[in-house]
C-alpha positions as a Markdown table, in Angstrom:
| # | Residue | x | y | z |
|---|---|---|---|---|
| 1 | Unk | 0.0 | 0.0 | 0.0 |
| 2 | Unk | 1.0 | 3.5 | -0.8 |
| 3 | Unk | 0.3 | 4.8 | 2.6 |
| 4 | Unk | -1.1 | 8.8 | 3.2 |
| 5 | Unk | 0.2 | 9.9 | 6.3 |
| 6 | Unk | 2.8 | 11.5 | 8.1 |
| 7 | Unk | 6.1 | 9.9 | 9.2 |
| 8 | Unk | 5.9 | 9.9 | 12.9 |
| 9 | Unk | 2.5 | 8.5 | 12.5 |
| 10 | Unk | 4.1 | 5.2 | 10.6 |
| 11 | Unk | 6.2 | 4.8 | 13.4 |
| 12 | Unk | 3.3 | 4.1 | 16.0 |
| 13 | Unk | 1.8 | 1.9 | 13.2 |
| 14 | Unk | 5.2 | -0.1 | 13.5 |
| 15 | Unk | 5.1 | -0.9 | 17.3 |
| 16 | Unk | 1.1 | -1.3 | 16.8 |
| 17 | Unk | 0.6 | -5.0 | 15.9 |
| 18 | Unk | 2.3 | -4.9 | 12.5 |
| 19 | Unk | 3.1 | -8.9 | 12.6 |
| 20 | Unk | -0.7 | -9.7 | 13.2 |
| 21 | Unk | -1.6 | -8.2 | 10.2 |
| 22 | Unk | -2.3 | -11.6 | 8.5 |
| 23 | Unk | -3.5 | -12.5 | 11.4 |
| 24 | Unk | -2.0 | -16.0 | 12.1 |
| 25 | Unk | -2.3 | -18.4 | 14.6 |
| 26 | Unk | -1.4 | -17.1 | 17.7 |
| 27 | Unk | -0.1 | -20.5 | 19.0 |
| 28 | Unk | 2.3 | -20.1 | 16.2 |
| 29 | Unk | 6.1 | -20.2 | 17.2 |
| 30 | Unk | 6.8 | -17.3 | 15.2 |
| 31 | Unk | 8.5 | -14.5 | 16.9 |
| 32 | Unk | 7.4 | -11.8 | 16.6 |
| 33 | Unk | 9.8 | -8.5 | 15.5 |
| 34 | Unk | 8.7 | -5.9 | 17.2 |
| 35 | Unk | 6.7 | -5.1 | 20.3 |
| 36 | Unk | 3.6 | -3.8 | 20.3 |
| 37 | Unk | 1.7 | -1.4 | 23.0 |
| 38 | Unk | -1.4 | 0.6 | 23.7 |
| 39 | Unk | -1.6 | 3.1 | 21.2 |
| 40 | Unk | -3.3 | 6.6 | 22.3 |
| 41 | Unk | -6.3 | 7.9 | 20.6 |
| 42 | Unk | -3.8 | 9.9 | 18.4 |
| 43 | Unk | -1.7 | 6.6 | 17.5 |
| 44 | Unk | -4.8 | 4.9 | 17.0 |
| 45 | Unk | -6.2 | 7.7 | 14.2 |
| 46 | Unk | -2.8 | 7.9 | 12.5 |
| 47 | Unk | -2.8 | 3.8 | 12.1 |
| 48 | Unk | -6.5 | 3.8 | 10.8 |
| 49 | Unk | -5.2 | 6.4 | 8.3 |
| 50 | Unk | -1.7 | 4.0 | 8.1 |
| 51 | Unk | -4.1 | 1.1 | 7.5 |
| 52 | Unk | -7.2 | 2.2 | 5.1 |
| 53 | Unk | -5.5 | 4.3 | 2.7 |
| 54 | Unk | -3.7 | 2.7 | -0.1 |
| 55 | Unk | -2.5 | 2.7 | -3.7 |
| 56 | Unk | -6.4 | 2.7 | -4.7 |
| 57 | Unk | -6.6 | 6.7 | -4.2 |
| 58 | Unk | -4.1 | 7.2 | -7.0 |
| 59 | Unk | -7.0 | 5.3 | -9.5 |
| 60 | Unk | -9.6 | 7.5 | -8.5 |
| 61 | Unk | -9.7 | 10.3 | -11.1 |
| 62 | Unk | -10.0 | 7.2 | -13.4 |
| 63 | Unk | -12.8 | 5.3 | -11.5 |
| 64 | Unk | -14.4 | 8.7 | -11.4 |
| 65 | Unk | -14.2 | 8.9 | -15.1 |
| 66 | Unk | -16.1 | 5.6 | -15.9 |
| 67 | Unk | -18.6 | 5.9 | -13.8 |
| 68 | Unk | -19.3 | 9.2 | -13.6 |
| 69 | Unk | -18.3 | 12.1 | -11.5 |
| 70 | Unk | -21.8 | 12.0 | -9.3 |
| 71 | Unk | -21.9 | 8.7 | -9.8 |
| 72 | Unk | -18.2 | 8.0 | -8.5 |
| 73 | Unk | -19.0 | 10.7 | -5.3 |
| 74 | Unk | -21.9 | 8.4 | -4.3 |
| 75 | Unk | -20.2 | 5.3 | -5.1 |
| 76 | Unk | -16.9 | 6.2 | -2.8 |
| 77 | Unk | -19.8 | 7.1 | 0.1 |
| 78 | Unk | -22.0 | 3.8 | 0.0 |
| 79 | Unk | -18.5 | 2.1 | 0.6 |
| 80 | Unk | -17.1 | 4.0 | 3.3 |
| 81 | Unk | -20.4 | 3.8 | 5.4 |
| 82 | Unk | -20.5 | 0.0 | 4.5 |
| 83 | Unk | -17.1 | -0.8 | 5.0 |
| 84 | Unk | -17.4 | 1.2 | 8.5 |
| 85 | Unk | -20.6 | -0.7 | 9.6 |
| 86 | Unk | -18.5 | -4.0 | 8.7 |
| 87 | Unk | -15.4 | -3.0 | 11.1 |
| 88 | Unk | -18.2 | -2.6 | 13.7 |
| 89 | Unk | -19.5 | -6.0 | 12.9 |
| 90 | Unk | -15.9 | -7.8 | 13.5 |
| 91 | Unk | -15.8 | -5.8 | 16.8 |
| 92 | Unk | -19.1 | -7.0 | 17.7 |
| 93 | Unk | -18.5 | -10.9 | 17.1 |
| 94 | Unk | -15.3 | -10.5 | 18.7 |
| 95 | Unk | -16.6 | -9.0 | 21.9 |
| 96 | Unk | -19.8 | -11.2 | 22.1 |
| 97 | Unk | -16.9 | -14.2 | 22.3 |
| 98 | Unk | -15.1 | -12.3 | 24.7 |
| 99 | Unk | -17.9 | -12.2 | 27.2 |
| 100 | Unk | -18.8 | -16.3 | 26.2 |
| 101 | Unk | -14.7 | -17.0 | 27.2 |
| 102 | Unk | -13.2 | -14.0 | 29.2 |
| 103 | Unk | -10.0 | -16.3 | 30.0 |
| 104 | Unk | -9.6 | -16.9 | 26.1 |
| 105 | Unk | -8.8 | -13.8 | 24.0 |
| 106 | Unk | -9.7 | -13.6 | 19.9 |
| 107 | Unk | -8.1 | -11.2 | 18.8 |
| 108 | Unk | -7.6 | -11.7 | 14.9 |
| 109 | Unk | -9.9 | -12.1 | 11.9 |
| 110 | Unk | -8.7 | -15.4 | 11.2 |
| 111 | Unk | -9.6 | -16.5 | 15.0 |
| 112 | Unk | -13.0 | -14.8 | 14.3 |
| 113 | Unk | -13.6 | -17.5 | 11.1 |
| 114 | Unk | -12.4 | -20.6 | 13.4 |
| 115 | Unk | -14.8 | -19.7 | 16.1 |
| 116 | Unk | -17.9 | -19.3 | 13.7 |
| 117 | Unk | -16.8 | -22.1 | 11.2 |
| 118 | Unk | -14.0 | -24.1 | 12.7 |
| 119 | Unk | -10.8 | -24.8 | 11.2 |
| 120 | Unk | -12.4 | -24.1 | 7.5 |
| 121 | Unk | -13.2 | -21.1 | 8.5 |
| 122 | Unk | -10.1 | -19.8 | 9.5 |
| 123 | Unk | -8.2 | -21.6 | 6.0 |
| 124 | Unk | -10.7 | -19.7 | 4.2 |
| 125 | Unk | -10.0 | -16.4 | 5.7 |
| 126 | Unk | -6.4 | -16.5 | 6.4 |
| 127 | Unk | -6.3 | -17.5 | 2.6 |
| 128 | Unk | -8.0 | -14.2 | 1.5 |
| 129 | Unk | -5.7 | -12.6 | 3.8 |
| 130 | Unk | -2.8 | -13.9 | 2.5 |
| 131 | Unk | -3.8 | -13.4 | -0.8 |
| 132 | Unk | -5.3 | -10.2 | -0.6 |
| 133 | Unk | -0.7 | -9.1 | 1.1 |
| 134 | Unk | 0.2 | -10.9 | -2.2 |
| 135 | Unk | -2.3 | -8.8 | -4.6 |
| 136 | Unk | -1.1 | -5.7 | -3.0 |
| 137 | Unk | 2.6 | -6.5 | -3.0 |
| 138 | Unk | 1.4 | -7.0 | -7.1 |
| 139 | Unk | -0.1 | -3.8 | -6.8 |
| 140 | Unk | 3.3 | -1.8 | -5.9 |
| 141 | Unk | 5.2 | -3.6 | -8.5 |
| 142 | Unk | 2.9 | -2.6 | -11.1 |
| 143 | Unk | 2.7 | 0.8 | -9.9 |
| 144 | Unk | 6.7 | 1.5 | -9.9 |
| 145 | Unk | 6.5 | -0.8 | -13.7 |
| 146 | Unk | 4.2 | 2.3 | -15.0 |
| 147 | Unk | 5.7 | 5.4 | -13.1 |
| 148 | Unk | 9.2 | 4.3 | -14.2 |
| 149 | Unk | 8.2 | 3.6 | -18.1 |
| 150 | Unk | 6.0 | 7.3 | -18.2 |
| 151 | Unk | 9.3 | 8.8 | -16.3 |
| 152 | Unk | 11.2 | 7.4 | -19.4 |
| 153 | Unk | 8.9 | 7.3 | -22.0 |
| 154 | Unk | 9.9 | 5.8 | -25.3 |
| 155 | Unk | 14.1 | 6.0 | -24.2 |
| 156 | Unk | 13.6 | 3.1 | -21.4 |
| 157 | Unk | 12.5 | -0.5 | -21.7 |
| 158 | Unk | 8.6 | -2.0 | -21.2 |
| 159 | Unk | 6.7 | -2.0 | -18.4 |
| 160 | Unk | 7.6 | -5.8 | -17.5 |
| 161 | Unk | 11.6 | -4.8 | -18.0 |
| 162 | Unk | 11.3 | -2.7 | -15.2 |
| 163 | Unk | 9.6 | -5.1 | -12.9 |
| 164 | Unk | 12.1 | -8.2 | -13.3 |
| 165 | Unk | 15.0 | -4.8 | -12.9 |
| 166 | Unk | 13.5 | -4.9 | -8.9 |
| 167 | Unk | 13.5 | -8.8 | -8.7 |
| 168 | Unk | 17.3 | -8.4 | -7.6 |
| 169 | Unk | 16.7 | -5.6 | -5.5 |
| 170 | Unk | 13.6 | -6.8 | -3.6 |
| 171 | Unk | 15.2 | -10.2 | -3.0 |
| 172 | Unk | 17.8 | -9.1 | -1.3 |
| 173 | Unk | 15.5 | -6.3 | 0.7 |
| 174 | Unk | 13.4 | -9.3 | 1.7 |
| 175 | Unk | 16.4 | -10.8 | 3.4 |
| 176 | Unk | 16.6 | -8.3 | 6.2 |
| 177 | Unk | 15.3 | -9.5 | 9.3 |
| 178 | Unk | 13.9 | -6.6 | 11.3 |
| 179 | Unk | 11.6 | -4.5 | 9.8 |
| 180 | Unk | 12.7 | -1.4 | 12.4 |
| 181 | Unk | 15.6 | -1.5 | 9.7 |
| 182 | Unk | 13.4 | -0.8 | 6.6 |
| 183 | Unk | 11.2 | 2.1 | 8.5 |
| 184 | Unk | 13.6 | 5.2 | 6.8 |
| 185 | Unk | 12.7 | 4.1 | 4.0 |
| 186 | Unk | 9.2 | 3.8 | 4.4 |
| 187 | Unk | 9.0 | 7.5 | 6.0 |
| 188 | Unk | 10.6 | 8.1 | 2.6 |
| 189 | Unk | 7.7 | 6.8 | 0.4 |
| 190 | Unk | 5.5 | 9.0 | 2.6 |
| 191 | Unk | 7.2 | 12.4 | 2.2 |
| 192 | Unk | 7.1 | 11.3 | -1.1 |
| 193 | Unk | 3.7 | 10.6 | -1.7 |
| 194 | Unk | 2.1 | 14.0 | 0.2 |
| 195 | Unk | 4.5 | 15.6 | -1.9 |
| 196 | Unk | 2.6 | 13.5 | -5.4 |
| 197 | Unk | -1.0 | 14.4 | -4.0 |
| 198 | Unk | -0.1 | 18.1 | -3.2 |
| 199 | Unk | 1.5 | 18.4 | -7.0 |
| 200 | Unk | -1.4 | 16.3 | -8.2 |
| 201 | Unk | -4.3 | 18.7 | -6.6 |
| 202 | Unk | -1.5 | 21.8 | -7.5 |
| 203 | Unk | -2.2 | 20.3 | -11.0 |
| 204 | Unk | -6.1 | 19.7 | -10.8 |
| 205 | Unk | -7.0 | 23.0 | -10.0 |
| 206 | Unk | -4.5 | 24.9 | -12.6 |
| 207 | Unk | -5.7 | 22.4 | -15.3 |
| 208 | Unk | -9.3 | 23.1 | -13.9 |
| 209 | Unk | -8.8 | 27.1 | -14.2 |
| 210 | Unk | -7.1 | 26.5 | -17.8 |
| 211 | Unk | -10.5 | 25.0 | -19.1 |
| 212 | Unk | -12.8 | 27.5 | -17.6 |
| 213 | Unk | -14.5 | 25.2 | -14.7 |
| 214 | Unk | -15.8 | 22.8 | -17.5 |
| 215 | Unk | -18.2 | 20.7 | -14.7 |
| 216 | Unk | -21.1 | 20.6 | -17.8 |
| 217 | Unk | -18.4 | 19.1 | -20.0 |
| 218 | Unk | -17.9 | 15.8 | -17.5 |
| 219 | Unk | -20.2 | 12.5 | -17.3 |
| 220 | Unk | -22.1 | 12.7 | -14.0 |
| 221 | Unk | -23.7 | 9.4 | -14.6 |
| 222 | Unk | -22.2 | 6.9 | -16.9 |
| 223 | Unk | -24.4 | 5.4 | -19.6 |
| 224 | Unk | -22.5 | 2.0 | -19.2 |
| 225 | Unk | -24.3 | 0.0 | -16.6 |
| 226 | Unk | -20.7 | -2.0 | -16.6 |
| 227 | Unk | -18.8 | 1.3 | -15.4 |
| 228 | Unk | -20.7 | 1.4 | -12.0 |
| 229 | Unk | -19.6 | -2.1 | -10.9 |
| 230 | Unk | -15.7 | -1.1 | -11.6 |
| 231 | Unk | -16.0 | 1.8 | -9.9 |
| 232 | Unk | -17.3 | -0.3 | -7.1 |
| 233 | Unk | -14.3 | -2.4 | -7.0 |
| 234 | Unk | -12.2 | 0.4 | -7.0 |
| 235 | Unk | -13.8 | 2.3 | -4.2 |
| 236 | Unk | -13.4 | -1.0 | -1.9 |
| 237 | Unk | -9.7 | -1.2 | -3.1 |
| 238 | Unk | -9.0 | 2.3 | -1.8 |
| 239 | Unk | -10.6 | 1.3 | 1.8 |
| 240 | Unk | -7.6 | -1.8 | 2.5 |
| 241 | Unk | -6.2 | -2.7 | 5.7 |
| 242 | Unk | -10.0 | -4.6 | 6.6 |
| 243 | Unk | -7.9 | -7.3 | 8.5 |
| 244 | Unk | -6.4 | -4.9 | 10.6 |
| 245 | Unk | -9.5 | -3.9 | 12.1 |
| 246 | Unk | -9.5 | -6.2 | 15.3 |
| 247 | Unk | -5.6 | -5.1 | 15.8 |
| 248 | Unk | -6.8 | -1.7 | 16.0 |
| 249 | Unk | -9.2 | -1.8 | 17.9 |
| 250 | Unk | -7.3 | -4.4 | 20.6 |
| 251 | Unk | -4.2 | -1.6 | 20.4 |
| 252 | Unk | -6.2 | 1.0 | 21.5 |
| 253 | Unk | -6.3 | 2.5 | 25.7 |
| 254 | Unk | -9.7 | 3.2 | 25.8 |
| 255 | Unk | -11.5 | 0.8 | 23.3 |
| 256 | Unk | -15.1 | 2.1 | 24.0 |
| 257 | Unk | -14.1 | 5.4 | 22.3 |
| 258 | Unk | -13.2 | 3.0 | 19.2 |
| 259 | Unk | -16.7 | 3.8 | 17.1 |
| 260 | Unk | -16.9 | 7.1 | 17.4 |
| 261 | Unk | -12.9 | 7.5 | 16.2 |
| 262 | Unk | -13.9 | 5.4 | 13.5 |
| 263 | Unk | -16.4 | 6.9 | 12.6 |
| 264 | Unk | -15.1 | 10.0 | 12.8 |
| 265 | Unk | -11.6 | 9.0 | 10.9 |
| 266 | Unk | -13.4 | 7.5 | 8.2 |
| 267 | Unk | -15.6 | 10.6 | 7.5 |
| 268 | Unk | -12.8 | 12.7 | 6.8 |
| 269 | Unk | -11.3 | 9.7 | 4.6 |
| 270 | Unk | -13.9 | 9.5 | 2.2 |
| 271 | Unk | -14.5 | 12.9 | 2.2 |
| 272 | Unk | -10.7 | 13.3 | 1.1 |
| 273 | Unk | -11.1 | 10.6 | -1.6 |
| 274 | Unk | -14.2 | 11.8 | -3.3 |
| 275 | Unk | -12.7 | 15.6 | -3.4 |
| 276 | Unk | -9.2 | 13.6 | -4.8 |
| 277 | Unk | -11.1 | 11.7 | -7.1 |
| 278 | Unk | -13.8 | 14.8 | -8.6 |
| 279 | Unk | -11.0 | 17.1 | -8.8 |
| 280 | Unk | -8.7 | 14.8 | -11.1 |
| 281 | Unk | -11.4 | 13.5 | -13.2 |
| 282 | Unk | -13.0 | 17.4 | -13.7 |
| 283 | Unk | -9.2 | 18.3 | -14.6 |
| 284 | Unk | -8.1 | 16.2 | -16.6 |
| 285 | Unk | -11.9 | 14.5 | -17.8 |
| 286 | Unk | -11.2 | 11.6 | -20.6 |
| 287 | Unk | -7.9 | 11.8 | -20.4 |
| 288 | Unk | -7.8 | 10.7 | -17.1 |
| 289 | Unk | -5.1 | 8.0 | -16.8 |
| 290 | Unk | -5.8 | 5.1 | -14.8 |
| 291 | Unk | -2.3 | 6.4 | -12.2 |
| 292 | Unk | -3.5 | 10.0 | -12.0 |
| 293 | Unk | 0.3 | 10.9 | -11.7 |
| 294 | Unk | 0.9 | 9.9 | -15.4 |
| 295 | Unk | -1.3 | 12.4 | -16.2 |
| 296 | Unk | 1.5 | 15.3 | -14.6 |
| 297 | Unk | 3.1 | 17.2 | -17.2 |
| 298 | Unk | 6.4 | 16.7 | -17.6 |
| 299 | Unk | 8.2 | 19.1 | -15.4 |
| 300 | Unk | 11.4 | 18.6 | -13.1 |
| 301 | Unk | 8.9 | 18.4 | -10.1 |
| 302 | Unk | 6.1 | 16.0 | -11.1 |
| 303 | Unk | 9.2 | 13.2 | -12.5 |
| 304 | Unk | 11.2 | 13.7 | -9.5 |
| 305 | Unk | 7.8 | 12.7 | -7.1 |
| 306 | Unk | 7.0 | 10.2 | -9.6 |
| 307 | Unk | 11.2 | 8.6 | -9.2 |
| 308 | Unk | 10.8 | 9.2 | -5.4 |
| 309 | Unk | 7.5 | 7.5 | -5.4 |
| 310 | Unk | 8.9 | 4.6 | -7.4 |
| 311 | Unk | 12.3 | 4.3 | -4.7 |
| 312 | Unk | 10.1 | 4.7 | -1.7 |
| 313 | Unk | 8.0 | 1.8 | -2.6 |
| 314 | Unk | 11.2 | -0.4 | -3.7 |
| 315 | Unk | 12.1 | 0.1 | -0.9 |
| 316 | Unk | 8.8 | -0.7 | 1.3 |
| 317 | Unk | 8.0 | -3.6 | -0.8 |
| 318 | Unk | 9.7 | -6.1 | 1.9 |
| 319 | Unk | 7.3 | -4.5 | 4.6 |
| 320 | Unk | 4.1 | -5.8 | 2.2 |
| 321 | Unk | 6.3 | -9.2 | 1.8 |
| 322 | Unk | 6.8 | -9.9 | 5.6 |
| 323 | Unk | 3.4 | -11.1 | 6.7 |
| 324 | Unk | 3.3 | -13.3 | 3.7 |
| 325 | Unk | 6.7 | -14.6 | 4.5 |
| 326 | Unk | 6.0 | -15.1 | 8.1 |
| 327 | Unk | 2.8 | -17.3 | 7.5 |
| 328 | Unk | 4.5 | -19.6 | 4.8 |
| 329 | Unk | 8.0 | -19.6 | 6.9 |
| 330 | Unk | 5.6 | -20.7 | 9.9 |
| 331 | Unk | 3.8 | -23.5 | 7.9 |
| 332 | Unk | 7.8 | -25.1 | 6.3 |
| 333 | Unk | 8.6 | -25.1 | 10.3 |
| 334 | Unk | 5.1 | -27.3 | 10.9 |
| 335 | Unk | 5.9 | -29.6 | 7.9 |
| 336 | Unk | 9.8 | -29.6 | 9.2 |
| 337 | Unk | 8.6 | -30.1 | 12.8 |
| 338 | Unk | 6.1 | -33.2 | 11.4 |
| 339 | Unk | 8.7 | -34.6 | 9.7 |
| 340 | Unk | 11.5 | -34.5 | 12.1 |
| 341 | Unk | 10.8 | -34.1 | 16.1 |
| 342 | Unk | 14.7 | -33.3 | 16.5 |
| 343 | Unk | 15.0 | -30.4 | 14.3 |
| 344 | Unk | 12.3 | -27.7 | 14.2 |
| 345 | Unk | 13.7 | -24.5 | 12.9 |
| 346 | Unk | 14.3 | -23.3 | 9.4 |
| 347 | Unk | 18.2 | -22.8 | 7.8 |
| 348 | Unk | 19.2 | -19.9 | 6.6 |
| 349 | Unk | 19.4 | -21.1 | 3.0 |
| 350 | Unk | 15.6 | -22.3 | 3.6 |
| 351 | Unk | 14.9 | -18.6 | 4.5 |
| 352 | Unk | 16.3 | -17.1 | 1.4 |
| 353 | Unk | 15.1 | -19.7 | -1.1 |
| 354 | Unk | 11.5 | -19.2 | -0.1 |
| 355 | Unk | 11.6 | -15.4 | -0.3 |
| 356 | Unk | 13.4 | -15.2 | -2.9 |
| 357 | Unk | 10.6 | -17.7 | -4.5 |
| 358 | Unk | 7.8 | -15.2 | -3.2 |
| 359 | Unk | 9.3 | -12.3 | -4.7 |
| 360 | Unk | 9.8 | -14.1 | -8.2 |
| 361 | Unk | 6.2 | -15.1 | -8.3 |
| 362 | Unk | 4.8 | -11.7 | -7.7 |
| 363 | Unk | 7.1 | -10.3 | -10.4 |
| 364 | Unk | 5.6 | -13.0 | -12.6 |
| 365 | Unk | 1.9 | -11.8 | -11.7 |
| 366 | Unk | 2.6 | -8.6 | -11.8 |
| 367 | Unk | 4.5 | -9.0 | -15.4 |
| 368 | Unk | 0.9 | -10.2 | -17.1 |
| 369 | Unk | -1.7 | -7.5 | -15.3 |
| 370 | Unk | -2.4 | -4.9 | -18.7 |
| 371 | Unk | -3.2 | -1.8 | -16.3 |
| 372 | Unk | -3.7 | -0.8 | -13.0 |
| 373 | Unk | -7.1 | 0.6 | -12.8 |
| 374 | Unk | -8.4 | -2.9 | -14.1 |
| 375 | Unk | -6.2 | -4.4 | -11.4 |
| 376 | Unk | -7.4 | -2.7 | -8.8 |
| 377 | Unk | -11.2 | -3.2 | -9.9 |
| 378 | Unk | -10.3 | -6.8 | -9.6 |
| 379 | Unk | -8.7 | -7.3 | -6.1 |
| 380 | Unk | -11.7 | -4.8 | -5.0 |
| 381 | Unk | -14.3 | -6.6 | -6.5 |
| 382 | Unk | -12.9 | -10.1 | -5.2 |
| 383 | Unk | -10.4 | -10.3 | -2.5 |
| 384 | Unk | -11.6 | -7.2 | -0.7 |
| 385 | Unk | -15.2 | -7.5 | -1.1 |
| 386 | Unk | -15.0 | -10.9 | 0.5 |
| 387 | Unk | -13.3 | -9.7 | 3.8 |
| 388 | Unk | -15.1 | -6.2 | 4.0 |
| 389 | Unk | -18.6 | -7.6 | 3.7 |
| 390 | Unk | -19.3 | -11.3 | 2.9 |
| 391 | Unk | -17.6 | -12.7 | 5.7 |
| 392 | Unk | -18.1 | -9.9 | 8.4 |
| 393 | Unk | -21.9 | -10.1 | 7.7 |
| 394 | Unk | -21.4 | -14.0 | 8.4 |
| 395 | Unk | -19.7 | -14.2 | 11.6 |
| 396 | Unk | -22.3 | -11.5 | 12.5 |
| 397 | Unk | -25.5 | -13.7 | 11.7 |
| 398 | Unk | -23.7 | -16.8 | 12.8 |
| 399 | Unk | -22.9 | -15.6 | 15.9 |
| 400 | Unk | -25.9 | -13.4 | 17.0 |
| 401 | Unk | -28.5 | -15.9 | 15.7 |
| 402 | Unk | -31.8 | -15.2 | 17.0 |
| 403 | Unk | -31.2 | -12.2 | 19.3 |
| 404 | Unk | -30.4 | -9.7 | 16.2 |
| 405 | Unk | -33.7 | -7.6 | 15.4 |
| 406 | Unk | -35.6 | -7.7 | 12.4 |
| 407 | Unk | -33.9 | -4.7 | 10.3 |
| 408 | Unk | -30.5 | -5.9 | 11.8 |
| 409 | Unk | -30.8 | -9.6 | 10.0 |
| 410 | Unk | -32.5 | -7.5 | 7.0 |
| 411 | Unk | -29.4 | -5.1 | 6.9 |
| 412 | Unk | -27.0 | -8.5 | 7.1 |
| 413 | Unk | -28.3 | -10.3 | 4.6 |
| 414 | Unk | -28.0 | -7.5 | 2.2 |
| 415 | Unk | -24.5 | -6.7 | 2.8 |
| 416 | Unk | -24.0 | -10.4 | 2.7 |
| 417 | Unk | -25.7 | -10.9 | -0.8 |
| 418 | Unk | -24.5 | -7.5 | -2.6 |
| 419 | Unk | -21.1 | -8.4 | -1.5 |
| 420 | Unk | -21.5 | -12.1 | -3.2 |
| 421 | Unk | -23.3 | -10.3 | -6.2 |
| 422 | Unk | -20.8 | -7.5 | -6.6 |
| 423 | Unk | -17.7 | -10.2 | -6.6 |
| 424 | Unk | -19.3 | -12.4 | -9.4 |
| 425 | Unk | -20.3 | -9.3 | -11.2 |
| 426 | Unk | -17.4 | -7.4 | -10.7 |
| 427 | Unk | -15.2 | -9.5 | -11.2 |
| 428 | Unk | -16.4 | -10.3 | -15.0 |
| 429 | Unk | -16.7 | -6.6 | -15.7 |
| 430 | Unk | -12.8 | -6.9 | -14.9 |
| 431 | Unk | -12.2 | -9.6 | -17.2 |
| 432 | Unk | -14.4 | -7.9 | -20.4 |
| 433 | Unk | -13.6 | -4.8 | -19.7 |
| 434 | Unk | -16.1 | -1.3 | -19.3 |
């Protein structure tokens, strides 16, 4: 993820939980690499921000463009509310099993899906999890593959050259053991990417002025029914970090003042994304590129955020890699520790061959995805849709049974079966295109 937020505020993200962001088993025998400690309400606003905003903001001006500019703003609204009433869900199910086994804490998602559905459950939503860290690992690699080849233009390689340049690079970033050590660079990215949206908006608004306000010139609605559902998928891309939510919410002092911080932190997020997304689609209108930074002109400013962008993320792509590594590293030491009682660690050269494997494979992925706003729409309308509403809305009517009201099994059931719908139909308006 491509993370909005200021530097200091990364660092309390760091010592927040980081290593239960895939949320494995906690009787693993992974260590974990940092320590973690109550976070303030200040810490815990600045790793909501950390945690929900992602690449997806950067796409959009461009979702904004196929569906429509009103369309877009309503869009981007109907999935901030449903994505917050969905964290609220998780925090429900988990304290409901908190007061059926105070001496027994659940504190991640995938605990959540073994106590609803037993040991399915939690494969099926560490899975997604897992998945979902690989498909945004994919996502930085195709970011930095398009930034690099607009910075170069027709004097530099394709795309794909560019992504197999980082294979050496991320391999050996992926080698470090603490992630304490990659956190400069990481503060990097972020200078970095306020510096991108405050050129980006610098650009909007002169662009804007240029063309005389030209509002009655823009799509409010899009005629294509097939633009609404991408959209969709790439309004639920921007709000990632969904398996975070029980972290949060366990980090925090005071957790009774958790909703209304929510609340309140995801207001002003989807505020700031449907002004980011109306002011680069009215600026720039069908020309909108699906990376609104490729729309920059080319001055010495716009390519050296779009170079800084692309170095900050090299070298942040290990932090997206480390939950993945953990879980698989984790499950070698089970088949090791299955297979031989005597010997239950992994070897160094274990270590490096399977990261270097992970980071190989992503390239790969990464190497065959045409663009990034289809991308997005994809992991949106899939991946994320699965963990923000279909299986929140689950555990919630699983656990809660009978004593939910009327309107509250209503209100379940049709998060539950627009999320199903919207991954079946989103996912082939992916595939055929809008």
């Amino acid at each position: 993820m491509i993370h909005m937020h200021s530097p200091s505020l990364f660092l309390s993200f760091l010592v927040s939980d980081f290593d239960n962001k895939m949320d494995h088993d906690p009787k693993s025998n992974t260590t974990p690499l940092l320590s973690s400690k109550r976070a303030t309400k200040l810490q815990t606003l600045g790793n909501i921000i950390v945690t929900v905003v992602g690449t997806g903001v950067l796409g959009l001006p461009f979702a904004f463009r196929i569906a429509g500019w009103v369309a877009g703003s309503i869009g981007v609204a109907i999935v901030g509310i449903s994505t917050y009433y969905c964290m609220l869900l998780l925090v429900w199910c988990r304290d409901k099993l908190a007061l059926e086994e105070p001496l027994v804490e659940s504190r991640s998602y995938g605990d959540l899906g073994y106590r609803c559905f037993g040991a399915l459950g939690r494969f099926v939503t560490e899975l997604l999890l897992v998945v979902a860290q690989c498909a945004g690992s994919v996502a930085y690699l195709i970011f930095i593959g398009q930034n690099l080849d607009s910075v170069f233009q027709r004097n530099g390689p394709p795309i794909t050259s560019y992504i197999f340049m980082l294979v050496p690079v991320e391999i050996g970033l992926s080698w470090i053991g603490s992630l304490s050590a990659l956190a400069p660079f990481s503060i990097f990215a972020d200078v970095c990417n306020v510096l991108a949206m405050g050129i980006v908006m610098k650009e909007d608004v002169r662009q804007t002025l240029d063309d005389g306000f030209p509002f009655s010139e823009r799509t409010a609605i899009t005629s294509n029914i097939g633009g609404l559902p991408f959209t969709a998928g790439m309004a639920v891309f921007c709000f990632e970090g969904f398996g975070m939510t029980l972290a949060l919410e366990n980090s925090m002092q005071d957790k009774s003042k958790f909703p209304k911080l929510l609340a309140q932190t995801f207001s002003g997020i989807t505020l700031v994304y449907i002004l980011f997304g109306l002011c680069g689609y009215i600026a720039f209108g069908e020309e909108t590129r699906d990376i609104v930074t490729l729309n920059l002109p080319r001055t010495w400013s716009s390519l050296a955020v779009q170079v800084g962008l692309c170095l900050g993320l090299m070298f942040t792509f290990p932090i997206m890699l480390h939950p993945i590594n953990e879980i698989i590293e984790g499950k070698l030491k089970s088949i090791r520790r299955n297979n031989n009682s005597d010997s239950t660690g992994l070897g160094k050269i274990t270590i490096y061959i399977s990261r270097a494997i992970v980071v190989i494979v992503l390239a790969v992925v990464a190497s065959f995805v045409p663009e990034f706003g289809v991308y997005a729409s994809l992991v949106g309308s899939t991946l994320c849709a699965m963990l923000s509403f279909v299986l929140p809305a689950t555990f919630h009517l699983k656990l809660f049974g009978s004593s939910l009201r009327i309107w509250q099994k209503v209100l379940d059931y049709i998060v539950l079966i627009t999320g199903l719908f919207f991954a079946v139909y989103g996912t082939y308006n992916s595939f055929v295109g809008v």
